[in-house]
C-alpha positions, 0 to 999 in steps of 0.5 A, a space after each residue: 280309690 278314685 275320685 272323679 270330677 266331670 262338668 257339664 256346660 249345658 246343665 251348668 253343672 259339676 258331677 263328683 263321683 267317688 268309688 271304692 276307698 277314698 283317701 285323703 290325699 285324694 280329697 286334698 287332690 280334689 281340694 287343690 284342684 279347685 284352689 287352682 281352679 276357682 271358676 269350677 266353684 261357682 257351678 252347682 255340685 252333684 256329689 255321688 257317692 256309688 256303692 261300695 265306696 267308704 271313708 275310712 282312711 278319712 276320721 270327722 276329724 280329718 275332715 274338719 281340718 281338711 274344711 280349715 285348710 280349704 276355707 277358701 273353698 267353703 267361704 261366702 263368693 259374691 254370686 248373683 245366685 245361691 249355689 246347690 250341693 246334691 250328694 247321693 250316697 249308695 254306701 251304708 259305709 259312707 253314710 256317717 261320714 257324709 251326714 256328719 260333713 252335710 251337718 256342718 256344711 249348712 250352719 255357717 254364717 254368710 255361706 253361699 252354697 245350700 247342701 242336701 242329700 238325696 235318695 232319688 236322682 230324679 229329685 235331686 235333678 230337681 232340686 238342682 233346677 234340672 228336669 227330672 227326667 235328667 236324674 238319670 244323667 245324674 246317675 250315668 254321668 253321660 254328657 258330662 266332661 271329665 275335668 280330673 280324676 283322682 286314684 291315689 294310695 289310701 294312706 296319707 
């Protein structure tokens, strides 16, 4: 149903929040975005997934070739620093989705981004280089700017 993309100068940092069905035109609206818009991939990424929310318009499949045609998007950058992907995910229905794209997302060679889930936003805050205390910015969202926001039919 919507994906929204936020950014926060201060914490050098990009917040992903999806909510109810996402689809994947939404996924590709997101995609696309970030093929435009190149400077957004070399920021840190907070993923929330909220409650609620599933992927079923989306097989591991589609995914997969969602990461084919995006490969620019998952290929090694030349960054002075390692970049960070934290997802939370409040959805038991999401939950297989997600672990099948974080077991593909850390075995490739030469890759520039670390990918880990999280149960706890003050640990995630941490892991990102944040203080704890910012988890619950995290969660919120507040300080962040929206960048996009993607609420598009669930069939392709």
């Amino acid at each position: 149903m919507t994906i929204i993309l936020q950014h926060s100068r201060g914490a050098e940092l990009n917040r992903v929040e999806y909510r109810g069905p996402i689809s994947l035109a939404e996924m590709h609206a997101l995609g696309d975005y970030q093929v435009k818009h190149p400077d957004w991939r070399t920021y840190d990424f907070f993923n929330l997934i909220t409650p609620g929310t599933d992927f079923d318009a989306v097989s591991p499949q589609a995914l997969e070739e969602f990461v084919e045609k995006y490969r620019v998007l998952f290929d090694p950058m030349e960054l002075l620093i390692f970049r960070r992907a934290a997802w939370i995910c409040q959805s038991p229905r999401a939950q297989a989705l997600l672990n099948h794209w974080v077991s593909q997302r850390n075995v490739r060679q030469g890759q520039t981004q670390d990918v880990r889930v999280f149960t706890d936003f003050d640990e995630a805050a941490l892991w990102l280089a944040l203080p704890p205390s910012k988890g619950a910015t995290l969660e919120s969202g507040k300080g962040f700017k929206q960048v996009a926001l993607y609420n598009l039919p669930t069939a392709v």
